[in-house]
Backbone atoms as SQL, in Angstrom:
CREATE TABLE atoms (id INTEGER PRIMARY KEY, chain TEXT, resi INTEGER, resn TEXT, atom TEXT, x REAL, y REAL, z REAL);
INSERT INTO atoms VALUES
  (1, 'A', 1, 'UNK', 'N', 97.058, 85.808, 91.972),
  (2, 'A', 1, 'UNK', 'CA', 98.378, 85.775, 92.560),
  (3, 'A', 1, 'UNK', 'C', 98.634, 87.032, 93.373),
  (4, 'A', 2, 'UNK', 'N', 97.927, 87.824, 93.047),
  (5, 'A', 2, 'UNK', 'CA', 98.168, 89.325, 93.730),
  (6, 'A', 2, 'UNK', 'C', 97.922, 89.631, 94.797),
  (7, 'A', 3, 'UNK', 'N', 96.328, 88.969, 95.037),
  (8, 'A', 3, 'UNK', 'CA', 95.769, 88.678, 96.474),
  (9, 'A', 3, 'UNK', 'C', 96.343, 88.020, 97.407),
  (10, 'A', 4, 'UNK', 'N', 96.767, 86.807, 96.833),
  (11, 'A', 4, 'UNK', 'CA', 97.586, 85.896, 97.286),
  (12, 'A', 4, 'UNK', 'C', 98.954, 86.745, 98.186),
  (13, 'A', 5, 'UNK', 'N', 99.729, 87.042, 97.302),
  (14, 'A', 5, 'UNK', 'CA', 101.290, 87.753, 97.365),
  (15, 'A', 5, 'UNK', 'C', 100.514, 89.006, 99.029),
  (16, 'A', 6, 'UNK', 'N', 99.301, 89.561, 98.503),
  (17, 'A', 6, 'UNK', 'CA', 99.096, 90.761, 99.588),
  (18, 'A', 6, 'UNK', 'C', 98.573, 89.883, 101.015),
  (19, 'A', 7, 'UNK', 'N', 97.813, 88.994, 100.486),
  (20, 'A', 7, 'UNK', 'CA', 97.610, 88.190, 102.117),
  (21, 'A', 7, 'UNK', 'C', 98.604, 87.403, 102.803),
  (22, 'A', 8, 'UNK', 'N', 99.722, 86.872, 102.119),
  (23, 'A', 8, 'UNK', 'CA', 101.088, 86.739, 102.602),
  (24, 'A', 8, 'UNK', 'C', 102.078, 87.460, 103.428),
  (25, 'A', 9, 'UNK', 'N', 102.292, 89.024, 102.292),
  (26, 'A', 9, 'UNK', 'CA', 102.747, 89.915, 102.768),
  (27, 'A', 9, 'UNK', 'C', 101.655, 90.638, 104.159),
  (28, 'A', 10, 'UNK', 'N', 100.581, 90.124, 104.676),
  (29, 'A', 10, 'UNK', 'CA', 99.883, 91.185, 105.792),
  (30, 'A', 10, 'UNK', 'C', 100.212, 89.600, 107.075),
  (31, 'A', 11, 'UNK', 'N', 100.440, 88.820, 106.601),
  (32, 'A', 11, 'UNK', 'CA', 100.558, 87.182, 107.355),
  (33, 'A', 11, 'UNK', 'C', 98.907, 86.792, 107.701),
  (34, 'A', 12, 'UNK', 'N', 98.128, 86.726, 106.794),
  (35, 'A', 12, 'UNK', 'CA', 97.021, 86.413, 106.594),
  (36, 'A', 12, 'UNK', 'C', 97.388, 84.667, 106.163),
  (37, 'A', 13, 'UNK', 'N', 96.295, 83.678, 106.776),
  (38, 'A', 13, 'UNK', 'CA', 96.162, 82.735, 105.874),
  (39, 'A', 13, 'UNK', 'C', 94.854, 82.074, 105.490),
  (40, 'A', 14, 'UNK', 'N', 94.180, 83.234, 104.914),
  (41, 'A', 14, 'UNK', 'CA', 92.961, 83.375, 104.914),
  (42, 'A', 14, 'UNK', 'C', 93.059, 82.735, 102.795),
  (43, 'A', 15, 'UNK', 'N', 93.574, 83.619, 102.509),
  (44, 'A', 15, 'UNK', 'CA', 93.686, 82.948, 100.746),
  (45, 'A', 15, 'UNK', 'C', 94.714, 81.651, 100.831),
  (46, 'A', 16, 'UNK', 'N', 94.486, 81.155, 99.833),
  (47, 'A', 16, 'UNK', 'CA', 95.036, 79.271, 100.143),
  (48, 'A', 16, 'UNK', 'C', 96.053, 79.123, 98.771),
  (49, 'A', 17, 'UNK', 'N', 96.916, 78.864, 99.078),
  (50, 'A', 17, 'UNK', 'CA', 97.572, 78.260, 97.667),
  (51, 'A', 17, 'UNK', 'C', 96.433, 77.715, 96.365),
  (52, 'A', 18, 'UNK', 'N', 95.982, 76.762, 97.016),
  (53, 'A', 18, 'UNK', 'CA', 95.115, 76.176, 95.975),
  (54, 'A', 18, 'UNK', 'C', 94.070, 77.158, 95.079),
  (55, 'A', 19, 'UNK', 'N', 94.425, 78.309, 95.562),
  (56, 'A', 19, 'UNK', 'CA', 93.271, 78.971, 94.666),
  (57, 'A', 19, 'UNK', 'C', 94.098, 79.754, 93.772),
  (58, 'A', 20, 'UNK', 'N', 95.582, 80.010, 93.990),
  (59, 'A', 20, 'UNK', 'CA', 95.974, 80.281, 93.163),
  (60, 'A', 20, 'UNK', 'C', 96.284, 79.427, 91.923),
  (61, 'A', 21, 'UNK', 'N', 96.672, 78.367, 92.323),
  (62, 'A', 21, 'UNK', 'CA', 97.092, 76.953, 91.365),
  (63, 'A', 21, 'UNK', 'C', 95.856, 76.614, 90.505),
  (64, 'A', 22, 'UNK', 'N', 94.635, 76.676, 91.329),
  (65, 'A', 22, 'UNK', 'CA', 93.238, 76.883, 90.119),
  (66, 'A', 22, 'UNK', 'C', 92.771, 77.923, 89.305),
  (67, 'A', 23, 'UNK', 'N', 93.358, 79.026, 90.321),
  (68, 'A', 23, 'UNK', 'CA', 93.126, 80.291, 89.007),
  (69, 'A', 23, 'UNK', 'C', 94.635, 80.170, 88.022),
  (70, 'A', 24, 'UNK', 'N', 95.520, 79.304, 88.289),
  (71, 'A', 24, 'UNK', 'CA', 96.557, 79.588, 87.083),
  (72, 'A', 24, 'UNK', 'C', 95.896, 78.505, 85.914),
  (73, 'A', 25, 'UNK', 'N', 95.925, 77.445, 86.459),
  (74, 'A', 25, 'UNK', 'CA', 94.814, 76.237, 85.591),
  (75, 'A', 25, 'UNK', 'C', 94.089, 76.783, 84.529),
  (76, 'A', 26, 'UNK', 'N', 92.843, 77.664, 85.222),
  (77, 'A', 26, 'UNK', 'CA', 92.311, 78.501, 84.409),
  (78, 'A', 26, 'UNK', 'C', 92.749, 79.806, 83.358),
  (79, 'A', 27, 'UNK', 'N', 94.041, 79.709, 83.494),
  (80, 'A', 27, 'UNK', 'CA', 94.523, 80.893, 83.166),
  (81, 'A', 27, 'UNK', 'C', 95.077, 79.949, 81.799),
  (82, 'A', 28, 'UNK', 'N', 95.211, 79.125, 82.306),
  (83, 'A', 28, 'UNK', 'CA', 96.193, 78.164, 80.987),
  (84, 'A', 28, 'UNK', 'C', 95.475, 77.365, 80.028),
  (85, 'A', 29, 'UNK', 'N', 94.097, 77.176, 80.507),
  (86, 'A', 29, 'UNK', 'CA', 93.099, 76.955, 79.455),
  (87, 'A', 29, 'UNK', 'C', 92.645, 78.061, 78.443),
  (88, 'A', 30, 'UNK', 'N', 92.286, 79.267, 79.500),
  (89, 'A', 30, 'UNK', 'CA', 91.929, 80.755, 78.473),
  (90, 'A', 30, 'UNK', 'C', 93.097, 80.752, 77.368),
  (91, 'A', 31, 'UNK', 'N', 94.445, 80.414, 78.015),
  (92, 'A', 31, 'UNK', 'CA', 95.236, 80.856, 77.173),
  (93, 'A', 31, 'UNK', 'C', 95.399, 80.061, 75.644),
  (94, 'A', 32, 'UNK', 'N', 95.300, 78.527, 76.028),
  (95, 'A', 32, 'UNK', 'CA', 95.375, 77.837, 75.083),
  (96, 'A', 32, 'UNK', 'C', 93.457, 77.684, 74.003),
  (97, 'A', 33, 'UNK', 'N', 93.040, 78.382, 74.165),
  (98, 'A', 33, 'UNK', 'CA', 91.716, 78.929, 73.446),
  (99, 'A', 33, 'UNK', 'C', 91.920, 80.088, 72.572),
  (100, 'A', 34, 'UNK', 'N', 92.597, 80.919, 73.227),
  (101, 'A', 34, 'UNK', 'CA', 93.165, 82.147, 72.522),
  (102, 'A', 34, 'UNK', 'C', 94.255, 82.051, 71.297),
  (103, 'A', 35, 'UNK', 'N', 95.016, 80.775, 71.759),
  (104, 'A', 35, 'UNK', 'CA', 96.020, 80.409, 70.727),
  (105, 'A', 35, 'UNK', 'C', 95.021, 79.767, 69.305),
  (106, 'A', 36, 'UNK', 'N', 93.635, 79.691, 69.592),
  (107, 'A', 36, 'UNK', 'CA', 93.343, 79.272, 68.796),
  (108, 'A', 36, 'UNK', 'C', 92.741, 80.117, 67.673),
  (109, 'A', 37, 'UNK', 'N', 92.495, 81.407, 68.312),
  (110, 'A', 37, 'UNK', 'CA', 92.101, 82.617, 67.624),
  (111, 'A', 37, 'UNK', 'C', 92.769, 83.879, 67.167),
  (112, 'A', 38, 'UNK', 'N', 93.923, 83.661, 68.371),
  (113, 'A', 38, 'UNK', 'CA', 94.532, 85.289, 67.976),
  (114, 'A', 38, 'UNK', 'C', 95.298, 85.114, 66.581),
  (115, 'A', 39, 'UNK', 'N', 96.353, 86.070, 66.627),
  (116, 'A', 39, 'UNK', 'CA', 96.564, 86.532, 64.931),
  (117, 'A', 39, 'UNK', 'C', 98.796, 85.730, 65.945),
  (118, 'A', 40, 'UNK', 'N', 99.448, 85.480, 65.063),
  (119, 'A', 40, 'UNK', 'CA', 101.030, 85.017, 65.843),
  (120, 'A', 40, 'UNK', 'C', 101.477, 86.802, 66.406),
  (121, 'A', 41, 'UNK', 'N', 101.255, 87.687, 65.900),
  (122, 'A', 41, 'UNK', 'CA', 101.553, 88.892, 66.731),
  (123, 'A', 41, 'UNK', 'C', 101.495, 89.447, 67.883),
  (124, 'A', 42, 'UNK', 'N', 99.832, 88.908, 67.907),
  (125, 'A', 42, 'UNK', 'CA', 99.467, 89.106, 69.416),
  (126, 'A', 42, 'UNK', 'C', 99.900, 88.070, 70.098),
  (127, 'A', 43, 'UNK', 'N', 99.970, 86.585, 69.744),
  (128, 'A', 43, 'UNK', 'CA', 100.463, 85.726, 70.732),
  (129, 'A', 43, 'UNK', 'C', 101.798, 85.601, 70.874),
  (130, 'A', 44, 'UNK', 'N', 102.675, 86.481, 70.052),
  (131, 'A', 44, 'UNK', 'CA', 104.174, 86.873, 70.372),
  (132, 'A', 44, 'UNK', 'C', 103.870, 87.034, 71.584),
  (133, 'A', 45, 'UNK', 'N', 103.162, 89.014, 71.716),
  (134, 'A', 45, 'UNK', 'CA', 103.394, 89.586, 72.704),
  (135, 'A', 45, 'UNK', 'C', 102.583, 89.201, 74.171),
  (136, 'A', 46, 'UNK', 'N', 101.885, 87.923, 74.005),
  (137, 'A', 46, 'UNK', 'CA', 100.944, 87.527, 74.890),
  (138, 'A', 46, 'UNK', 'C', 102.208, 86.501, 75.507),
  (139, 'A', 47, 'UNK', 'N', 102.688, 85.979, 74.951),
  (140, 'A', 47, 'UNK', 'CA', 103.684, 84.634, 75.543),
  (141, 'A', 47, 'UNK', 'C', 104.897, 85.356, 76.031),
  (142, 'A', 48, 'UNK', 'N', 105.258, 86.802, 75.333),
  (143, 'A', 48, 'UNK', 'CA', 106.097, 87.581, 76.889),
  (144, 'A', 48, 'UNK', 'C', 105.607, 87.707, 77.925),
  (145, 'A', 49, 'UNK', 'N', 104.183, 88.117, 77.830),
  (146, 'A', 49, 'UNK', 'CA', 103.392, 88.598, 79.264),
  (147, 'A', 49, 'UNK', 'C', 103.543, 87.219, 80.051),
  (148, 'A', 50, 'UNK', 'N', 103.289, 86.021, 79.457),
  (149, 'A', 50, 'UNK', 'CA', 102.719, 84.805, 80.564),
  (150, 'A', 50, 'UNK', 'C', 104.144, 84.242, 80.696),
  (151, 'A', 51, 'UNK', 'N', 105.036, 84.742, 80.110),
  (152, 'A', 51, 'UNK', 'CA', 106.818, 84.472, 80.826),
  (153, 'A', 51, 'UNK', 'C', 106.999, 85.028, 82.262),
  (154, 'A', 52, 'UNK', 'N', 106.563, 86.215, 82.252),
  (155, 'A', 52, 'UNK', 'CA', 106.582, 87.029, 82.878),
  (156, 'A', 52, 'UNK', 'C', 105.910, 86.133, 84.347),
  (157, 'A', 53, 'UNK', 'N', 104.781, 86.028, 83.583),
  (158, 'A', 53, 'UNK', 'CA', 103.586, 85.180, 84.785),
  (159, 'A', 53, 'UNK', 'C', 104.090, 84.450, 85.518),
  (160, 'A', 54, 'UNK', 'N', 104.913, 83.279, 84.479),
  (161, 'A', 54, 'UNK', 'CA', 105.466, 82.308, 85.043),
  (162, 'A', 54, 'UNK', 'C', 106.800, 82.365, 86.253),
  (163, 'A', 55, 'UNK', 'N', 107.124, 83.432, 85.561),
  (164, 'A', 55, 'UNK', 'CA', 108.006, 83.883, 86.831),
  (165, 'A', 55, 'UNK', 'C', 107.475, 84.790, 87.293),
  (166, 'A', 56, 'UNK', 'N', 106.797, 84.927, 88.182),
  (167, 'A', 56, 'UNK', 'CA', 106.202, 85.600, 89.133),
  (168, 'A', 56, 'UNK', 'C', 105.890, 84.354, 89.750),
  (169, 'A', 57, 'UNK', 'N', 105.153, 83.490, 89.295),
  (170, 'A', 57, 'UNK', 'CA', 104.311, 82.216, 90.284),
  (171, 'A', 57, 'UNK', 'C', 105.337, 81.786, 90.895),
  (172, 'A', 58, 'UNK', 'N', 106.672, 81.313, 90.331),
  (173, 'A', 58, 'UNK', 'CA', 107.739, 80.950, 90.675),
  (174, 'A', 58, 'UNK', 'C', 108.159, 81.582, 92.344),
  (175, 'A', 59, 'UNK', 'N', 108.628, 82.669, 92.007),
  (176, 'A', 59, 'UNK', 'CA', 109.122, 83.696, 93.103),
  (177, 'A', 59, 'UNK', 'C', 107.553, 83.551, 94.010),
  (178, 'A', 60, 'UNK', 'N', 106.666, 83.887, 93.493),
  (179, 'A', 60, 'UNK', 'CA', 105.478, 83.990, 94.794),
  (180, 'A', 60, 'UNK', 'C', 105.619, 82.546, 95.381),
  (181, 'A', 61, 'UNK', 'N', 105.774, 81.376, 94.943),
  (182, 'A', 61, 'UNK', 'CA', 105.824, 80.138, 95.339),
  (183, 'A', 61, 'UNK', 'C', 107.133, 79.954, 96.612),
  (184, 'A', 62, 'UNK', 'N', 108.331, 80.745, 95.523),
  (185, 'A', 62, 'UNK', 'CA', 109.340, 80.689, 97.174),
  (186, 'A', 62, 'UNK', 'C', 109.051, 81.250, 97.887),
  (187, 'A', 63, 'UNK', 'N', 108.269, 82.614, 97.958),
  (188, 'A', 63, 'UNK', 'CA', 108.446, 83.751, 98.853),
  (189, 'A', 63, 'UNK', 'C', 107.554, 82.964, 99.898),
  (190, 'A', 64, 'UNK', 'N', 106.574, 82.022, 99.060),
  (191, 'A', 64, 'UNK', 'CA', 105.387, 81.464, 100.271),
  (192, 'A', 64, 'UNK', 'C', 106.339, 80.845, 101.522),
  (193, 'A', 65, 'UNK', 'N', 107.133, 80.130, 100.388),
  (194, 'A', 65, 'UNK', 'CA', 108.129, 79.279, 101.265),
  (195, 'A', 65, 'UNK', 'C', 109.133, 79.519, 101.989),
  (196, 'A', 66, 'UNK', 'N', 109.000, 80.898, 102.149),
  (197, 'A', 66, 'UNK', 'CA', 110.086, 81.646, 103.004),
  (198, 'A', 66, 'UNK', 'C', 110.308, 81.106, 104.599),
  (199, 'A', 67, 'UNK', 'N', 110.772, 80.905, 105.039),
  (200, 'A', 67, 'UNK', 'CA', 110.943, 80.506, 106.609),
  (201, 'A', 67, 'UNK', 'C', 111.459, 81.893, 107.406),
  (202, 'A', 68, 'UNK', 'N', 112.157, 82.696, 106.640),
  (203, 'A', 68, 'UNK', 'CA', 112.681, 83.941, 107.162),
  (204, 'A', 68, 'UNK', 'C', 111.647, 85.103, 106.794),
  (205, 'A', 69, 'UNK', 'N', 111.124, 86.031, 108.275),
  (206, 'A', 69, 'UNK', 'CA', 110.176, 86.707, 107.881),
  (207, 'A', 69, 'UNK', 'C', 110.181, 88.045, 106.859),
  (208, 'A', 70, 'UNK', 'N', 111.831, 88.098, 107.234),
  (209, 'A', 70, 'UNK', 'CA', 112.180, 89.639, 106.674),
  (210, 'A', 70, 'UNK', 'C', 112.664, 89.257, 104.977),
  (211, 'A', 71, 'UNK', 'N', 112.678, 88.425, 104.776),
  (212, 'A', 71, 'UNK', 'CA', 112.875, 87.979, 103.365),
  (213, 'A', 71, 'UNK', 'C', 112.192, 87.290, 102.956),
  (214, 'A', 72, 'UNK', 'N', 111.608, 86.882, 103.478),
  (215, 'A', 72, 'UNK', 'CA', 109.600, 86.649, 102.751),
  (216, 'A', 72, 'UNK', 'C', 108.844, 88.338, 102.136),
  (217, 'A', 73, 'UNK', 'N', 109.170, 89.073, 103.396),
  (218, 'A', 73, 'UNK', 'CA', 108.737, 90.370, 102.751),
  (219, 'A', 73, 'UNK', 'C', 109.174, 91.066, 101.787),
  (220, 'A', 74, 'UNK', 'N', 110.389, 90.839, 101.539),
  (221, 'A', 74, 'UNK', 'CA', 111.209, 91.522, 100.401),
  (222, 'A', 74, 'UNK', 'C', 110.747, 90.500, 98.912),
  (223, 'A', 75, 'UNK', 'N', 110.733, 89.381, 99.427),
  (224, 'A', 75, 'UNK', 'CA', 110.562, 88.521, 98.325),
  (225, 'A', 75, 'UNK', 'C', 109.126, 88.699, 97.538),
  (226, 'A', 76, 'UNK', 'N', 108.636, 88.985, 98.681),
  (227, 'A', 76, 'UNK', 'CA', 106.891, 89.279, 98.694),
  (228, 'A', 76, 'UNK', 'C', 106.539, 91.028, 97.369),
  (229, 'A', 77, 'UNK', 'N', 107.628, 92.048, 98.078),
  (230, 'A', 77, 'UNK', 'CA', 107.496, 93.492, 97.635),
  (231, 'A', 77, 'UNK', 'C', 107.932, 93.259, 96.054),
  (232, 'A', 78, 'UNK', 'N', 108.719, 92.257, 95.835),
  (233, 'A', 78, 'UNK', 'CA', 109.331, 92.520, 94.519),
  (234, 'A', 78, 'UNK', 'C', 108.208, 91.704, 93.753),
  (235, 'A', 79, 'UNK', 'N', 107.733, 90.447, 93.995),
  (236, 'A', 79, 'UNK', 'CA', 106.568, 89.796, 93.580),
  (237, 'A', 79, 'UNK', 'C', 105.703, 90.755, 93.091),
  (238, 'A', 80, 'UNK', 'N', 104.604, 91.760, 94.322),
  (239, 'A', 80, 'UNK', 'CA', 103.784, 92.372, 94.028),
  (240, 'A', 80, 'UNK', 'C', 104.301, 93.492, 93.067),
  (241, 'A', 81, 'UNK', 'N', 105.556, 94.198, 92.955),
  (242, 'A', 81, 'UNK', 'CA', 106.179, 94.817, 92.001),
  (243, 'A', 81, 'UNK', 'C', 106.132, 94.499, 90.178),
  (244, 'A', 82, 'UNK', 'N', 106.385, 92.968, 90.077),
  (245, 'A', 82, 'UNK', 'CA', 106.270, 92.495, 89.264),
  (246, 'A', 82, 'UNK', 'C', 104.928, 92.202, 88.488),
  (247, 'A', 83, 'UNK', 'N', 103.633, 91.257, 89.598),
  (248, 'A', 83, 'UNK', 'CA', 102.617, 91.418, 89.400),
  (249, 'A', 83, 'UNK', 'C', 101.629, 92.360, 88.463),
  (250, 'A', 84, 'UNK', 'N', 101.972, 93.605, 89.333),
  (251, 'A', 84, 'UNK', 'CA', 101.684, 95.288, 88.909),
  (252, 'A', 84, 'UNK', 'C', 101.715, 95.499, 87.382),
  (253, 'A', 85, 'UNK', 'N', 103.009, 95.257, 86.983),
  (254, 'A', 85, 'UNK', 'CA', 103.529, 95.596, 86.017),
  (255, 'A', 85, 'UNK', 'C', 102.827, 94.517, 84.500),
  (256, 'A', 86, 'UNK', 'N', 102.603, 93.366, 85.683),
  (257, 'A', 86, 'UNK', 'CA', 101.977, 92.481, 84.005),
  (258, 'A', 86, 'UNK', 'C', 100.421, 92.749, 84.128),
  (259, 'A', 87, 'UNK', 'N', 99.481, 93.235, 85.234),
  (260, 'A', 87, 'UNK', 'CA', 98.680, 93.682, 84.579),
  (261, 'A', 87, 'UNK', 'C', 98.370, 94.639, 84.196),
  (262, 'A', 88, 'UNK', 'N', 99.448, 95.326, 84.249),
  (263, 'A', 88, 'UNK', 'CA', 99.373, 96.597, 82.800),
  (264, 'A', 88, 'UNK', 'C', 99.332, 96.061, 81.658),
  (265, 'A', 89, 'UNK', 'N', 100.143, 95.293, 81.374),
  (266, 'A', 89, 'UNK', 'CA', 100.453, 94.139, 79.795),
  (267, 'A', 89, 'UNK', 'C', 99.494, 93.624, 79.152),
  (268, 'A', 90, 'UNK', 'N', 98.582, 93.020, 80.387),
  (269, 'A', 90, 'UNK', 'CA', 97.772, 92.442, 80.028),
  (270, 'A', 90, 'UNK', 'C', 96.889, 92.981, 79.565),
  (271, 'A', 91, 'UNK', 'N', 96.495, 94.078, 79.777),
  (272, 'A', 91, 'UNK', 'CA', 95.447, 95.306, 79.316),
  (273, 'A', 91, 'UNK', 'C', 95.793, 95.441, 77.951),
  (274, 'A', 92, 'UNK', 'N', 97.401, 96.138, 77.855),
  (275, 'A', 92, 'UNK', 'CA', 97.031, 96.061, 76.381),
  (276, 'A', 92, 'UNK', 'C', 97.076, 94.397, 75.544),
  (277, 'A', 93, 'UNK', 'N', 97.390, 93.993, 76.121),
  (278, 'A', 93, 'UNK', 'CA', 97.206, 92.297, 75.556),
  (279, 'A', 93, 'UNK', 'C', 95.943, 92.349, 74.439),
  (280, 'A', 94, 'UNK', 'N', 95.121, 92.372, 76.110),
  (281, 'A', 94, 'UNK', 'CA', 93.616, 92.345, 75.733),
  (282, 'A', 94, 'UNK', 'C', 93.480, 93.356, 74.820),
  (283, 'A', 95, 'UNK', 'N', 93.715, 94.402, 74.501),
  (284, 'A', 95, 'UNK', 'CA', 93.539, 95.896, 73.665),
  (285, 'A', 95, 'UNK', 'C', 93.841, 94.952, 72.518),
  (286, 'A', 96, 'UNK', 'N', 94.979, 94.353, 72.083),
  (287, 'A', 96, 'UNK', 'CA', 94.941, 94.290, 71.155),
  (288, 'A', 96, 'UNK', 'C', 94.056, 93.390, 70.570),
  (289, 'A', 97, 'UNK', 'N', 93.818, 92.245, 71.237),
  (290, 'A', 97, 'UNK', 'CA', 93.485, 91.238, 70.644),
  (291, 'A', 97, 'UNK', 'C', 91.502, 91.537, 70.566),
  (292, 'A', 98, 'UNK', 'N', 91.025, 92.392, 71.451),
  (293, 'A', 98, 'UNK', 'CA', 89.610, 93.196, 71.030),
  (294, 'A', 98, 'UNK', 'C', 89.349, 93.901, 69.394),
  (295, 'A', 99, 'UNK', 'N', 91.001, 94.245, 69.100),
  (296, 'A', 99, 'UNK', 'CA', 91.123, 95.136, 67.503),
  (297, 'A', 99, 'UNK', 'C', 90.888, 93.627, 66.718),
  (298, 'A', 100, 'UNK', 'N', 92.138, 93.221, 67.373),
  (299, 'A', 100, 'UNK', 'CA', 91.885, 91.964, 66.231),
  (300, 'A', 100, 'UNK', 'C', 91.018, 91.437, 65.731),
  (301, 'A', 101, 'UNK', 'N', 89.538, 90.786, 66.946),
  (302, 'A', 101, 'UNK', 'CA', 88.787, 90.150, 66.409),
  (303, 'A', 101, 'UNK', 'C', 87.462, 90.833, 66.201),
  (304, 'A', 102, 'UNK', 'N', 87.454, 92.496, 66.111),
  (305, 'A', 102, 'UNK', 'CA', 86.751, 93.586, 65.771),
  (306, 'A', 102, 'UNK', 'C', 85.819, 93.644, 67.128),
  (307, 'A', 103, 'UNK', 'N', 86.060, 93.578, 67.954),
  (308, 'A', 103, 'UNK', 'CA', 85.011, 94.052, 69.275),
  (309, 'A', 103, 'UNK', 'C', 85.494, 95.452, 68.914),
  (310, 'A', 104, 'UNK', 'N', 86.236, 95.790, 69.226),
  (311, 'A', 104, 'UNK', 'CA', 86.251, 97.304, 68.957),
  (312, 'A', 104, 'UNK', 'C', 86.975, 97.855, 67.584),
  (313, 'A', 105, 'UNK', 'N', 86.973, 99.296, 67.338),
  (314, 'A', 105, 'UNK', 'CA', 87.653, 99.392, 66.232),
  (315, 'A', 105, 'UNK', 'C', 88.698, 100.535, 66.097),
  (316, 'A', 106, 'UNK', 'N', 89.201, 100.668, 67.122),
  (317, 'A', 106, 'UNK', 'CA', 90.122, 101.055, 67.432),
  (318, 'A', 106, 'UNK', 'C', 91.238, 100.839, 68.975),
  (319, 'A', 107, 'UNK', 'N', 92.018, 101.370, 69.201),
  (320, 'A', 107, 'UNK', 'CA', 93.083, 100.431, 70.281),
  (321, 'A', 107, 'UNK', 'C', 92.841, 102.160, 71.466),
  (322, 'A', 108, 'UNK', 'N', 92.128, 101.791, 72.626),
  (323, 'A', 108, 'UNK', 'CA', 92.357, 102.839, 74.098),
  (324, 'A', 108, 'UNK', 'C', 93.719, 103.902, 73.801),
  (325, 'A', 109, 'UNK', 'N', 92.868, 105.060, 74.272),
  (326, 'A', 109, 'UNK', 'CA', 94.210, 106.128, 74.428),
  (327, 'A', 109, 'UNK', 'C', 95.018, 105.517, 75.380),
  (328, 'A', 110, 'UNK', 'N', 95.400, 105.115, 76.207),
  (329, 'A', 110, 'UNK', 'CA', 96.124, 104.343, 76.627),
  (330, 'A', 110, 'UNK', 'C', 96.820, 102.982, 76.438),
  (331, 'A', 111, 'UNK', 'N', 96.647, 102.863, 75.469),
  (332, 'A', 111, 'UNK', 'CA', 97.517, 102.084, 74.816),
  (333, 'A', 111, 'UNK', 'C', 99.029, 102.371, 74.415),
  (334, 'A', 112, 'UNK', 'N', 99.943, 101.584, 74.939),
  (335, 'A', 112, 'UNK', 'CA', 101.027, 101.891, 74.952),
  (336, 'A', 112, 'UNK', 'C', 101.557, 100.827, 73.230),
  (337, 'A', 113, 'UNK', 'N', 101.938, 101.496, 72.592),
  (338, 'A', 113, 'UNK', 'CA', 102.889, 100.958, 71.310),
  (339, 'A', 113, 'UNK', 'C', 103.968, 99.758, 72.234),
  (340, 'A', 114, 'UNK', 'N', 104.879, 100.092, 72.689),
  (341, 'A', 114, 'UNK', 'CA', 106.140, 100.091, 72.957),
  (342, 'A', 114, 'UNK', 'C', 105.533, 98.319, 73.815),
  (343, 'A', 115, 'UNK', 'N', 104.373, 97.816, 74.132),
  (344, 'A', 115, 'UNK', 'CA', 103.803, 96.811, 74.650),
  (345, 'A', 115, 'UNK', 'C', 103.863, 95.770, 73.384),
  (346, 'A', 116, 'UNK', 'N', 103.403, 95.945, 72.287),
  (347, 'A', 116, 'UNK', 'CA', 103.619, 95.406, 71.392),
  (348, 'A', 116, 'UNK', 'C', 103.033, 96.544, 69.873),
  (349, 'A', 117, 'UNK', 'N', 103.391, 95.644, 68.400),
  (350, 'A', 117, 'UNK', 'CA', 103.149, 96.327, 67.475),
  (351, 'A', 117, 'UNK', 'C', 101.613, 96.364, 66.931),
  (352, 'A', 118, 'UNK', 'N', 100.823, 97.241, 66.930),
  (353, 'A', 118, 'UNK', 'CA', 99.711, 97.378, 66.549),
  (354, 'A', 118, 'UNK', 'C', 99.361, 97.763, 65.135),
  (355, 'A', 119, 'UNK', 'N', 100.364, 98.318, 64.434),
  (356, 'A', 119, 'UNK', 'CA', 100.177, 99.150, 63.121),
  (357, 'A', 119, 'UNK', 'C', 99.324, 98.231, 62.394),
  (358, 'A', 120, 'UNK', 'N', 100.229, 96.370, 62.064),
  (359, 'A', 120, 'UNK', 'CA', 99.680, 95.912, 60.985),
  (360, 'A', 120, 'UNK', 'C', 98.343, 95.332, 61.248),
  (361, 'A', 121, 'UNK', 'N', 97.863, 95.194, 62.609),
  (362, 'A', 121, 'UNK', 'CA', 96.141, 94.865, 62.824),
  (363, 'A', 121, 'UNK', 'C', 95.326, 95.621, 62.660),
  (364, 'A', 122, 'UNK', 'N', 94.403, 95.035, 61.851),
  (365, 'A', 122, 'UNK', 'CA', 92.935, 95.851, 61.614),
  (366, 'A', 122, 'UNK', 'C', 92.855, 96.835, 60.092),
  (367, 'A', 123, 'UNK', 'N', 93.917, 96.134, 59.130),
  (368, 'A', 123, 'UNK', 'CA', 94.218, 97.073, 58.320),
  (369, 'A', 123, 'UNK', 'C', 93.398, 96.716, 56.786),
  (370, 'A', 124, 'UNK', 'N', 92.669, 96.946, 57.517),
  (371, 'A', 124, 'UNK', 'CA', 91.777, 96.189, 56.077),
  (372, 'A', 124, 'UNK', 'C', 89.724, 96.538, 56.321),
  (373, 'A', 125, 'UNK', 'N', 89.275, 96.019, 55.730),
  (374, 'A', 125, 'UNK', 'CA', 87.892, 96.351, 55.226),
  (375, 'A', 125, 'UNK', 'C', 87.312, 94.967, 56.989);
């Protein structure tokens, strides 16, 4: 969606809708695989992030549909604004859910708490 939102915002129509609508597809299969593994904590804080998503696709979908150029761009800046911000989320998403299923065994210095609660994962043998 990001690529998307930046080849919009440059008036490129080189990236295609449809590739976003297949990478969300795909995004909604990973997701419903994950529901099958993660722990309800992490998929609390995973189903804020893909709220988030969902409105973003939303807004990138009007902004496509903008007819006005100067508010396509604004519509466009706040999109990629938003974007930004969930794949930070998603990082620790992923952070956590690596503790969870022991790929790693501990959570990145960069891991932000305040993303979601980490204390009670991994607390055991």
């Amino acid at each position: 969606m990001l690529a998307y939102a930046y080849a919009l915002k440059s008036g490129s129509t080189d990236t295609d809708a449809a590739e976003v609508s297949n990478a969300r597809r795909a995004q909604r299969d990973t997701r419903a695989e994950a529901q099958l593994v993660a722990s309800d904590a992490v998929l609390e804080i995973e189903s804020r992030v893909n709220a988030q998503l969902t409105t973003a696709y939303r807004h990138l979908m009007q902004a496509a549909a903008e007819a006005d150029s100067s508010a396509r761009q604004a519509k466009l800046q706040r999109v990629i604004a938003l974007l930004n911000t969930i794949i930070e989320q998603q990082g620790h998403v992923r952070a956590l859910m690596r503790l969870e299923v022991r790929a790693t065994e501990a959570l990145p210095d960069w891991y932000s708490p305040e993303i979601g609660p980490a204390a009670h994962l991994h607390q055991g043998p």
